[in-house]
C-alpha positions, 0 to 999 in steps of 0.5 A: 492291193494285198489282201489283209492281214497279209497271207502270202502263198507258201513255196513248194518246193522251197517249204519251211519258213522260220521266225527266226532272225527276222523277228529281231528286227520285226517282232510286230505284225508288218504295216500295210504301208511298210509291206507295200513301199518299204521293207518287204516290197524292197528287201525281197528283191534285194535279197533274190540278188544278194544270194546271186551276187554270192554265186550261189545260185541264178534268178531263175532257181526262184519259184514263180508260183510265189510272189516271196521266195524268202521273206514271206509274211503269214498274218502279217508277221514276216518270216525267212525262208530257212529252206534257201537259207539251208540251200545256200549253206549246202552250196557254199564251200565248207559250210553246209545245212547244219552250219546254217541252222546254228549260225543263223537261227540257233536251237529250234526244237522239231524242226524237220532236218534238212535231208527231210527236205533235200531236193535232188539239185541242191548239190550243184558243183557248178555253183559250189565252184563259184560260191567257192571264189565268192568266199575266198576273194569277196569274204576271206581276202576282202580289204575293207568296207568299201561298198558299206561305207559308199553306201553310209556317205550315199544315205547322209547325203540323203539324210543332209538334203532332207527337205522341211517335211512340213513344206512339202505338198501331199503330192510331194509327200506321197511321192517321197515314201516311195521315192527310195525304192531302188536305193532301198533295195540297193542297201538291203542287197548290201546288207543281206551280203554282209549278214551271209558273210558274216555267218561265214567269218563266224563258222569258220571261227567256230570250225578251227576252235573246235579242230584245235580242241578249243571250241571255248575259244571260238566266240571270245576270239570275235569279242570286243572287236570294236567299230561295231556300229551298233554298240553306238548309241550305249556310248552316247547315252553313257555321256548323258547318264555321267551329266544326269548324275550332277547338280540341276540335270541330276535334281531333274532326273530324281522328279521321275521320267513322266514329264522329264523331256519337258522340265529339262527343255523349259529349264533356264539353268546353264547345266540344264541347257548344256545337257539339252544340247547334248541331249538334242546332238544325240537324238539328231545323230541316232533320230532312226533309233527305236524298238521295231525301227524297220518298221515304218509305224515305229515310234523312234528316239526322236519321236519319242524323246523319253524312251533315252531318257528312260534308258539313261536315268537307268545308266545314271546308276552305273559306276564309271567301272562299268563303262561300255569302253571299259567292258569293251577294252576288257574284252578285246584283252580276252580276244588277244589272249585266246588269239595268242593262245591259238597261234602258239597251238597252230605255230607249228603248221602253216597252213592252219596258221594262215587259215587262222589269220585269215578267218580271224580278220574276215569274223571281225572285217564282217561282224562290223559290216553286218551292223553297219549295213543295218544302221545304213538301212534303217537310216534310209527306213526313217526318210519314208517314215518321216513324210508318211507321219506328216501326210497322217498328221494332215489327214487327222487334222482334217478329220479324214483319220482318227490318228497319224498313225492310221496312214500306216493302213494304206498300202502304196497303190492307194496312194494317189486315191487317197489324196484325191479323196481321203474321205473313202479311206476313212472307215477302211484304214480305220478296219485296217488298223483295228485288225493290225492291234488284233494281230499282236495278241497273236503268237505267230507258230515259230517255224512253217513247213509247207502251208501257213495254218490259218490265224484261227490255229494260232496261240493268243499270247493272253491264252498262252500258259507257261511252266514255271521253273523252280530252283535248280532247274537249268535252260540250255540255250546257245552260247552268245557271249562267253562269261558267268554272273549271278544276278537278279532276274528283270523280265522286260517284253519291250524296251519301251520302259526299262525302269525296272532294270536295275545295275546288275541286273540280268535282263531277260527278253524276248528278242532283241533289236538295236533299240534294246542295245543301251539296257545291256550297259546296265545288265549283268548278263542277257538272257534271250528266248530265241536267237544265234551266234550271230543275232543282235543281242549276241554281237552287241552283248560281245562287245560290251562285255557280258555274258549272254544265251539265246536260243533259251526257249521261252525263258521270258515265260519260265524265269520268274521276274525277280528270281536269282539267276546264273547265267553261264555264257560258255555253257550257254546255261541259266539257272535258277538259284533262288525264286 
């Protein structure tokens, strides 16, 4: 058993660590259960073979005084190892450490430079050589999805074959939580290859704009590249908002949201009964959706039913104008125009216009299969899910847990003693839990070098203060999406409930993942504390068209919620006009 909260050991010889990137998708502490049977225990391995499989080094390069070389978790929050990271662009031809700290993590201020922690085999020609054919056959001339979309049919057989959870026996239940190790780290492996190829596609974008004199251009050129897996559930929901805005479904959405799923599934009228249908296709097709998905004690869109009908009364003030295959037809117009533009400069030289053409279909082949690897996992994330809340629900029927989601307490080891005798879990998942809602008040430190200070050193969010910023001041942030709009500004922590957000808009967030996607149709712009070229908010916001910054340090703390606010994506500025 892992002692809790969890507190791995730190590398010394791979020492810095960053929040980044890994808090779009684990912006809560991690569940003992999740630690133990799903996302760290498998996407650790998964990962050690992706850096493998991209010939950037051997297993045996991994440090075997740590039992997590790259995704450790300090006070349970879980962090990359950003030293590897930085390894990995030092091996990979033309790319390097700095590439690596833009593409993937943004701005991050103090963070000691990679040549204050250079270690002396890092240049390693013999595994450049072969990152070298890893970049040219498996990322520059790759063909297709191949491998992604195997691994899409493999994951809704498993979907499809799913049996009645509640038929199952506790045996039956405990086994299937763990039933998909392999498969899981399988998947895991695929999408960390496609996230590393994808920072690539992307640099190398970034790199020839710039070496023609057209840095601007180098994020417009992988808008609205369409397909994006992602970018899904905004056009679902978008389907459902059109029929919210008539007759009977309308009248129902105008009552307010408290109480909206149950009024729409007890009403007799035709309109009503279609709309649920569509609702109920929608929420089988996207059921795994939800804030901190990968996370196994999260509450999804099927578990939670009025989190879309929140996000799509707030769609139901949107014009037709402002549908996300308009705003992405609009962009893929953009794309064109910067792709004609760099062609007319590169005509002349060959081998930069073949560079061009072949950098400019690997960006968009790997953005597309980044999100998809994702959605594939956590597809496969909602299988554990759904066993493990049924064995809760039976141990709180039977008194043995205070809640379902207690379960979530125990880790894997546990068990089979657990279902021999639940009644000595009580009390332990019941400490358990108490310290996991403990640990989101506090603010886990953004980047670790060397050892984790202890829980007793950290912010408490209920503590932490901010300096409020004042008309005319600017935060720099990074470019995520190019374009200039004005607009109110909706400070939202989570997406739980977006009820506040208002067409035109300008959401401001902390951090975004998936489940955040179907607000951005109804913002004007995104604004997000931290965060890359490469991050969530700033492919999905590419493909819908709006203007977006990330990396703008604490802005979900300086923005005053309700201040007028310009967001210029191409200077990756926001400014306060009016408080």
């Amino acid at each position: 058993m892992t002692d809790w909260p969890i507190f791995d050991r730190t590398s010394t010889t791979f020492p810095l660590y960053s929040r980044a990137n890994v808090g779009e998708i684990f912006p809560d502490p991690i569940s003992p259960l999740n630690a133990s049977a799903g996302f760290q225990a498998n996407l650790e391995p998964g990962w050690r073979d992706a850096f493998v499989a991209c010939g950037v080094w051997d297993h045996d390069l991994y440090d075997t005084a740590v039992d997590r070389n790259i995704l450790p978790a300090f006070g349970s929050y879980l962090y990359i190892n950003m030293s590897l990271m930085r390894l990995f662009g030092v091996r990979v031809p033309g790319m390097g450490a700095e590439a690596v700290d833009l593409q993937y993590f943004g701005d991050m201020p103090g963070i000691p430079s990679y040549e204050s922690e250079k270690r002396d085999f890092d240049d390693d020609p013999a595994f450049s050589a072969k990152a070298g054919v890893w970049l040219m056959q498996d990322v520059l001339l790759a063909e297709d999805l191949a491998a992604y979309d195997a691994d899409r049919a493999e994951v809704l057989a498993i979907r499809g074959a799913r049996p009645d959870i509640a038929s199952l026996t506790d045996a039956e239940l405990a086994d299937r939580i763990t039933a998909f190790a392999d498969v899981q780290r399988r998947f895991f492996q695929h999408h960390i290859e496609s996230s590393l190829k994808s920072g690539v596609g992307l640099g190398a974008i970034g790199q020839l704009a710039a070496a023609i004199g057209k840095p601007e251009l180098g994020l417009t050129l992988v808008s609205g590249i369409g397909d994006v897996d992602s970018a899904g559930p905004s056009n679902g929901m978008w389907a459902l908002s059109r029929t919210a805005r008539r007759g009977a479904v309308a009248a129902l959405f105008d009552r307010g949201v408290a109480g909206l799923y149950e009024r729409i599934t007890a009403s007799n009228d035709p309109d009503v009964v279609a709309f649920r249908g569509a609702l109920d296709e929608f929420l089988a097709e996207w059921d795994f959706r939800g804030p901190a998905e990968w996370e196994l004690r999260a509450s999804t869109w099927s578990l939670r039913p009025e989190l879309v009908l929140h996000t799509v009364d707030r769609m139901r003030g949107v014009g037709d104008d402002e549908a996300p295959a308009v705003k992405n037809a609009q962009r893929a117009d953009d794309r064109e125009a910067a792709t004609k533009i760099v062609r007319e400069i590169v005509a002349g030289n060959a081998e930069a216009a073949g560079q061009f053409e072949v950098a400019l279909r690997a960006a968009a082949l790997w953005l597309r299969g980044r999100e998809r690897s994702r959605t594939t996992s956590a597809m496969l994330v909602h299988e554990l899910r759904l066993p493990a809340l049924e064995l809760g629900r039976r141990g709180a029927a039977a008194g043995h847990l205070d809640d379902e989601k207690q379960i979530f307490m125990l880790f894997a080891d546990e068990l089979p003693a657990y279902l021999a005798e639940p009644g000595k879990f009580t009390q332990v998942v019941r400490d358990r839990e108490k310290t996991y809602l403990e640990l989101f008040d506090y603010e886990p430190p953004f980047v670790v070098v060397g050892e984790a200070p202890p829980l007793s050193e950290w912010t408490r969010r209920a503590d932490k203060t901010h300096t409020i910023a004042v008309a005319g001041e600017t935060i720099q942030g990074v470019s995520g999406c190019t374009g200039v709009t004005r607009g109110r500004a909706r400070v939202l922590r989570d997406p739980d409930d977006p009820s506040a957000l208002e067409p035109g808009d300008i959401l401001v967030a902390p951090i975004t993942d998936p489940s955040w996607t179907p607000l951005f149709v109804a913002a004007s712009a995104v604004v997000v504390d931290v965060g890359a070229p490469f991050s969530h908010a700033a492919i999905v916001s590419r493909e819908l068209g709006i203007p977006c910054v990330v990396s703008a340090t604490d802005a979900t703390g300086r923005i005053p919620d309700g201040a007028m606010i310009e967001v210029d994506g191409t200077a990756a500025t926001v400014t306060i006009v009016e408080v």
